[in-house]
NUZA-571231 format. One record per atom (N, C-alpha, C, O): residue number from 1; atom name; y, x, z. Coordinates in Angstrom, 1 decimal, decimal comma. Layout:
<sites>
NUM_CA_Y_X_Z;
...
</sites>
This chain:
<sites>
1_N_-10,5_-6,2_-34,8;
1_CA_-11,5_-5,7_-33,9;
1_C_-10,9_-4,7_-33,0;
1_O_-10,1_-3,8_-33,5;
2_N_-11,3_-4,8_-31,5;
2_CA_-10,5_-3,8_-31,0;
2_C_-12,1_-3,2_-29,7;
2_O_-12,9_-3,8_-28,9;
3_N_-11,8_-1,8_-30,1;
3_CA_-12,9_-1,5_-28,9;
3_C_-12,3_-0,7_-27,3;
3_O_-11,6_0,3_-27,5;
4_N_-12,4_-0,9_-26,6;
4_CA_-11,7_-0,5_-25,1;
4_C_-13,3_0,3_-24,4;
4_O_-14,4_-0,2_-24,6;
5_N_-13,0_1,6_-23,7;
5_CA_-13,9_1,9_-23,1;
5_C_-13,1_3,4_-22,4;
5_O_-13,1_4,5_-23,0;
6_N_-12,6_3,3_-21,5;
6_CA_-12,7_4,8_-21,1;
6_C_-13,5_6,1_-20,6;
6_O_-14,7_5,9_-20,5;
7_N_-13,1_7,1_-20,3;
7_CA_-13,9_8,6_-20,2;
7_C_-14,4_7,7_-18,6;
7_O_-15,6_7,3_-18,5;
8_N_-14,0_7,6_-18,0;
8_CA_-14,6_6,9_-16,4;
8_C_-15,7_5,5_-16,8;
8_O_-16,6_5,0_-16,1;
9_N_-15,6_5,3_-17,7;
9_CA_-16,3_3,9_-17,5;
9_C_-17,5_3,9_-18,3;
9_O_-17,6_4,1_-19,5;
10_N_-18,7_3,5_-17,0;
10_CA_-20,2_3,0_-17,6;
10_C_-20,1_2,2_-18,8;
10_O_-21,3_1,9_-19,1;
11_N_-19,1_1,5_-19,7;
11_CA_-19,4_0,4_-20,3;
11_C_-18,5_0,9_-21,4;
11_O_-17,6_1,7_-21,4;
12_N_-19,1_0,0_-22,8;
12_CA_-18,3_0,2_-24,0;
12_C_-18,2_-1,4_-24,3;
12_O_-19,0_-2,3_-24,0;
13_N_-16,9_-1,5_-25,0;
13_CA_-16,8_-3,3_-25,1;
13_C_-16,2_-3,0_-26,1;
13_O_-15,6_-2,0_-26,2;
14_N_-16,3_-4,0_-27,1;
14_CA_-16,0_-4,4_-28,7;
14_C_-14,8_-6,1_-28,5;
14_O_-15,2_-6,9_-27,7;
15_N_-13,9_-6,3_-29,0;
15_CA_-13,6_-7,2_-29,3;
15_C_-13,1_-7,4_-30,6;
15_O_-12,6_-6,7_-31,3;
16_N_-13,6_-9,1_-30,8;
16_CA_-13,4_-9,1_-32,3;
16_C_-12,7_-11,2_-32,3;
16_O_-13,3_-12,2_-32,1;
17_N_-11,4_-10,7_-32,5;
17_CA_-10,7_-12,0_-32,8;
17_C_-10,4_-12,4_-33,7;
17_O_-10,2_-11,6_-34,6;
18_N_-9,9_-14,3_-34,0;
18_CA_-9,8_-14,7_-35,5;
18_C_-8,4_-15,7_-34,6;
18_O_-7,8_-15,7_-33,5;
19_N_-8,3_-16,4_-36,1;
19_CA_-7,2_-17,2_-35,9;
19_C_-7,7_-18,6_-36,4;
19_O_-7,0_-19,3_-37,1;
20_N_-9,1_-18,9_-36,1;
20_CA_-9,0_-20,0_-36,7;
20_C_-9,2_-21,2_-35,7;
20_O_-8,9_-20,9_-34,5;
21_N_-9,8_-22,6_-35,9;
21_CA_-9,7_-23,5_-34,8;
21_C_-10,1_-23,2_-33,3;
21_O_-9,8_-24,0_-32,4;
22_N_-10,7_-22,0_-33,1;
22_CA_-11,2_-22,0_-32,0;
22_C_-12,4_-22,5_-31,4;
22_O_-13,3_-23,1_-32,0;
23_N_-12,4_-22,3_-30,2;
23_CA_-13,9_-23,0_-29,6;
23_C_-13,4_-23,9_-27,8;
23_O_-13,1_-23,3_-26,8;
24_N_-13,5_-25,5_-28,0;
24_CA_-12,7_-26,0_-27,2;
24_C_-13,7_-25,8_-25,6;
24_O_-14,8_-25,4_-25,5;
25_N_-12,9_-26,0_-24,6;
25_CA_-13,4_-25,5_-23,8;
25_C_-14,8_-25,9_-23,0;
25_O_-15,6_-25,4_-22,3;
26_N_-14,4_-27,5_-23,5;
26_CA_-16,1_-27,7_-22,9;
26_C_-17,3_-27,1_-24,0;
26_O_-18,4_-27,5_-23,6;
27_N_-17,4_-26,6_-24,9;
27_CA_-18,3_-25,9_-25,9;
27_C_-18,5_-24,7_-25,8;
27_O_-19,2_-24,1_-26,7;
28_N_-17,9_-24,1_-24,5;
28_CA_-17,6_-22,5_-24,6;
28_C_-19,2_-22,0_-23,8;
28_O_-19,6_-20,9_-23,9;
29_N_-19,8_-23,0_-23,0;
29_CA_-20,8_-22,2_-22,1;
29_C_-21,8_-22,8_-23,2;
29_O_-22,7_-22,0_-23,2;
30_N_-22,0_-23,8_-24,2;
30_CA_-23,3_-24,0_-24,7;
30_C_-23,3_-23,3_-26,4;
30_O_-24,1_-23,7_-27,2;
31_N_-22,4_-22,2_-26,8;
31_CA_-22,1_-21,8_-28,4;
31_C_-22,6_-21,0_-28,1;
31_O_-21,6_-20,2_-28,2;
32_N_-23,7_-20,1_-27,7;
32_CA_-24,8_-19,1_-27,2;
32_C_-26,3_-19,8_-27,7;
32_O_-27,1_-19,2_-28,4;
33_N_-26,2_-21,3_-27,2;
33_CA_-27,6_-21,9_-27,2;
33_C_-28,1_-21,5_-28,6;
33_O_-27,2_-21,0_-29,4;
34_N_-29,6_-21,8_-29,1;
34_CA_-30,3_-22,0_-30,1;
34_C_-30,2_-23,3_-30,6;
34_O_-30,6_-24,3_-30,1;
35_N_-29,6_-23,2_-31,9;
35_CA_-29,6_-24,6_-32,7;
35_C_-28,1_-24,9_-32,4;
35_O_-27,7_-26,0_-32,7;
36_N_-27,3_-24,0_-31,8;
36_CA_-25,8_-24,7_-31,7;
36_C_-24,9_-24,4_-32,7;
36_O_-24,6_-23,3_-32,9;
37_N_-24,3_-25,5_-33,5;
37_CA_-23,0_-25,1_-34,6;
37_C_-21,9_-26,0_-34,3;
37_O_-22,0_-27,0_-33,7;
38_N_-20,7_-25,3_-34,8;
38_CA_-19,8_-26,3_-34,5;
38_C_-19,7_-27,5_-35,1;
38_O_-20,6_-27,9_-35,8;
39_N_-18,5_-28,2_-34,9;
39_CA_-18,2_-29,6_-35,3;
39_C_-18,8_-29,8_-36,8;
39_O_-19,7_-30,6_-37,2;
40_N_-18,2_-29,1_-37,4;
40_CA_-18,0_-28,8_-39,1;
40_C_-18,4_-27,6_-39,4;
40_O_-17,9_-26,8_-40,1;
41_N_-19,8_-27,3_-38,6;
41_CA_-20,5_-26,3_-39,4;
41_C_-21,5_-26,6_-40,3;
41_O_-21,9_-27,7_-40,0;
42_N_-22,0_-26,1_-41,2;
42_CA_-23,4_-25,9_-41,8;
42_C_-24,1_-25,0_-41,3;
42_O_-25,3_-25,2_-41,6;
43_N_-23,8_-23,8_-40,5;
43_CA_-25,0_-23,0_-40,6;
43_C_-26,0_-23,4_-39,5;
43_O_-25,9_-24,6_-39,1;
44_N_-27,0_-22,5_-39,0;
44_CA_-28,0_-22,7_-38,5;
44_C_-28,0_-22,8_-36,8;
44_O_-28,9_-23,0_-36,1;
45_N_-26,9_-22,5_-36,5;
45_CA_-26,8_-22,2_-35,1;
45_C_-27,7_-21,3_-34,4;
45_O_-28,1_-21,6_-33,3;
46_N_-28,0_-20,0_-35,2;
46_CA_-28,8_-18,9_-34,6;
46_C_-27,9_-17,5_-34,5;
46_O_-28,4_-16,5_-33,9;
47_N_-26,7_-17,5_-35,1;
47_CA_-26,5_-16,4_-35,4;
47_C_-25,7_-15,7_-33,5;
47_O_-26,1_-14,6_-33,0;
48_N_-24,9_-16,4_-33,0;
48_CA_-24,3_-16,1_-31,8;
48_C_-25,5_-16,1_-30,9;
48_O_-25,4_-15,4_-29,9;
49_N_-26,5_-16,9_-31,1;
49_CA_-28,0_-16,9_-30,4;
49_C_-28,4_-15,6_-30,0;
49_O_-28,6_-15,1_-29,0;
50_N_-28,3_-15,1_-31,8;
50_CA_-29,0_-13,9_-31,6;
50_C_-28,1_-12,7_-30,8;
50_O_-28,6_-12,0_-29,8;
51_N_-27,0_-12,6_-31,3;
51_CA_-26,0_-12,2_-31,0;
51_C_-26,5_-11,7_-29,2;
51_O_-26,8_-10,7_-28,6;
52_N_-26,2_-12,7_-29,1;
52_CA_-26,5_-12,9_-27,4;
52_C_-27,9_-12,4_-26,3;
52_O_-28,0_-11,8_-25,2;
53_N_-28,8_-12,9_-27,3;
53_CA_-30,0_-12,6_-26,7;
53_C_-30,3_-10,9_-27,5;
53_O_-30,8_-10,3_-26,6;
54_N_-30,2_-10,3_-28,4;
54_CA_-30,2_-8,6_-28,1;
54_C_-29,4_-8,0_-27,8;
54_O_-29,5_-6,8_-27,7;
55_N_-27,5_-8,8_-27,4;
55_CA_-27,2_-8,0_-26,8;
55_C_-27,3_-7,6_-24,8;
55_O_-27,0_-6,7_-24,0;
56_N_-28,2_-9,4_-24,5;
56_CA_-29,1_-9,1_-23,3;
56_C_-29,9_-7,9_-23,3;
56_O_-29,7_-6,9_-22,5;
57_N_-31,0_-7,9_-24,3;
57_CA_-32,0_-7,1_-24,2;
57_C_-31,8_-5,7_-23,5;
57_O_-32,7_-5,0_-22,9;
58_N_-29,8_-5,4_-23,8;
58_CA_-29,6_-4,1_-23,9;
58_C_-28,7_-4,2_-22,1;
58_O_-27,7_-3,9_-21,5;
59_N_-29,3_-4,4_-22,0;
59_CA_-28,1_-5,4_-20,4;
59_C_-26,3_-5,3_-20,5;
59_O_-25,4_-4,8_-19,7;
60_N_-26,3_-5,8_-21,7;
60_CA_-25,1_-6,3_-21,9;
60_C_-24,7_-8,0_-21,6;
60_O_-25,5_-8,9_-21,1;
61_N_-23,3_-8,1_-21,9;
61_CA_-23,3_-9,7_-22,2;
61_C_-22,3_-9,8_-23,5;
61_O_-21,8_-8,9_-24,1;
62_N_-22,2_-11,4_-23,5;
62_CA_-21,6_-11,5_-24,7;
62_C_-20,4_-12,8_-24,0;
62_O_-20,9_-13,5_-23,1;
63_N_-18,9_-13,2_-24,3;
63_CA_-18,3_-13,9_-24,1;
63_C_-17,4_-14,2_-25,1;
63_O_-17,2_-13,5_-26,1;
64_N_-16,8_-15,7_-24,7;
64_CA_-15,8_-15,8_-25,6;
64_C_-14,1_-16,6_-25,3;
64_O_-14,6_-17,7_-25,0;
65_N_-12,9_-16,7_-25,3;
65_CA_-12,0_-16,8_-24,9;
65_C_-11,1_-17,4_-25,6;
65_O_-11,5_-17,0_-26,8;
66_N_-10,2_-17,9_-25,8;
66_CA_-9,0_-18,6_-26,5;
66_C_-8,7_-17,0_-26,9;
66_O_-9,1_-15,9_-26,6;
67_N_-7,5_-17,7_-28,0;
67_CA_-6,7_-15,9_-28,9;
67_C_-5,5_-16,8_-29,0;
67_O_-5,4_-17,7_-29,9;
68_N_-4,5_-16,6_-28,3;
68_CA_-3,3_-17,5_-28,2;
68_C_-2,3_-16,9_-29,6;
68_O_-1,9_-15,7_-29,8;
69_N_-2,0_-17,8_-30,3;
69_CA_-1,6_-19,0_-30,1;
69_C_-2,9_-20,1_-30,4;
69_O_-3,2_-21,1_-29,8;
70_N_-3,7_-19,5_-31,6;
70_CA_-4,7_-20,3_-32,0;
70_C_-6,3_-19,4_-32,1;
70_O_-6,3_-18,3_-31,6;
71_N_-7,4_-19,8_-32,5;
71_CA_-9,1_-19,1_-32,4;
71_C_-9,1_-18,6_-31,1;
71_O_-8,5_-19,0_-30,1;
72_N_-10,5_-17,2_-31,5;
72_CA_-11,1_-17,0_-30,3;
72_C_-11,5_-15,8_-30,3;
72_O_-11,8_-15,3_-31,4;
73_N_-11,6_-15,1_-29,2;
73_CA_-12,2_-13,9_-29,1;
73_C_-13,2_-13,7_-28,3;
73_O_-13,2_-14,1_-27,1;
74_N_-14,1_-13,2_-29,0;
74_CA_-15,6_-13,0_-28,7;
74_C_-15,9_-11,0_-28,3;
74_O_-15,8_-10,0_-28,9;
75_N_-16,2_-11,4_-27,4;
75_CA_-16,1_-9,4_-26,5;
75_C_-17,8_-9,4_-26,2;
75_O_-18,5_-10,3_-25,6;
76_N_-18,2_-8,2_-26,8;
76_CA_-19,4_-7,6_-26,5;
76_C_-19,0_-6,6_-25,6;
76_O_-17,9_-6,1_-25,7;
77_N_-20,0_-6,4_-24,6;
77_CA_-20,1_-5,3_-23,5;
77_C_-20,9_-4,8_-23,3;
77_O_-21,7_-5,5_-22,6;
78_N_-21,5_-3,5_-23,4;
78_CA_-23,1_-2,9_-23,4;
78_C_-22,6_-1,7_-22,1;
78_O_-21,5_-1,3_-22,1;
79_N_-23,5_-1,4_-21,4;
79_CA_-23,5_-0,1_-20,9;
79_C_-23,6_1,2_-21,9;
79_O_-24,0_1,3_-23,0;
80_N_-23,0_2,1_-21,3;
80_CA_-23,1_3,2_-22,2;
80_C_-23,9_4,0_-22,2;
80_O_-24,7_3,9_-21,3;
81_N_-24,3_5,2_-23,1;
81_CA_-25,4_5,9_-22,7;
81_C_-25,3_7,1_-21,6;
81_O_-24,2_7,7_-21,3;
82_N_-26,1_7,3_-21,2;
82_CA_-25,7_8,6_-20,4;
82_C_-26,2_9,9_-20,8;
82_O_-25,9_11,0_-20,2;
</sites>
């Protein structure tokens, strides 16, 4: 997990990467939706959902990215407080 945010900057960001298969790139804009799991998932497909929709609430966003050589990294961004 890595967090980046400087003394100048309205925004605090979180990143948190793995090493495992990844997320291919046409799946990258719909692994947000409600009910979405991967190939070989079991779970419920709510958790990145949620993820996403309170970290809207907070007028943040949520993305996610290749982690070279292999997985993905997923960066939260919230404004900061003042």
């Amino acid at each position: 997990m890595q967090e980046d945010a400087s003394a100048e900057s309205k925004q605090q960001a979180v990143q948190v990467a793995d090493n495992g298969p990844g997320v291919p790139d046409d799946h990258k804009a719909e692994i947000f939706g409600k009910g979405e799991t991967g190939l070989d998932s079991a779970g419920t497909g709510l958790g990145l959902y949620l993820v996403e929709t309170l970290v809207s609430a907070y007028d943040g966003s949520v993305s996610v990215a290749d982690n070279d050589p292999e997985g993905a990294v997923f960066a939260v961004t919230l404004p900061r407080a003042e």
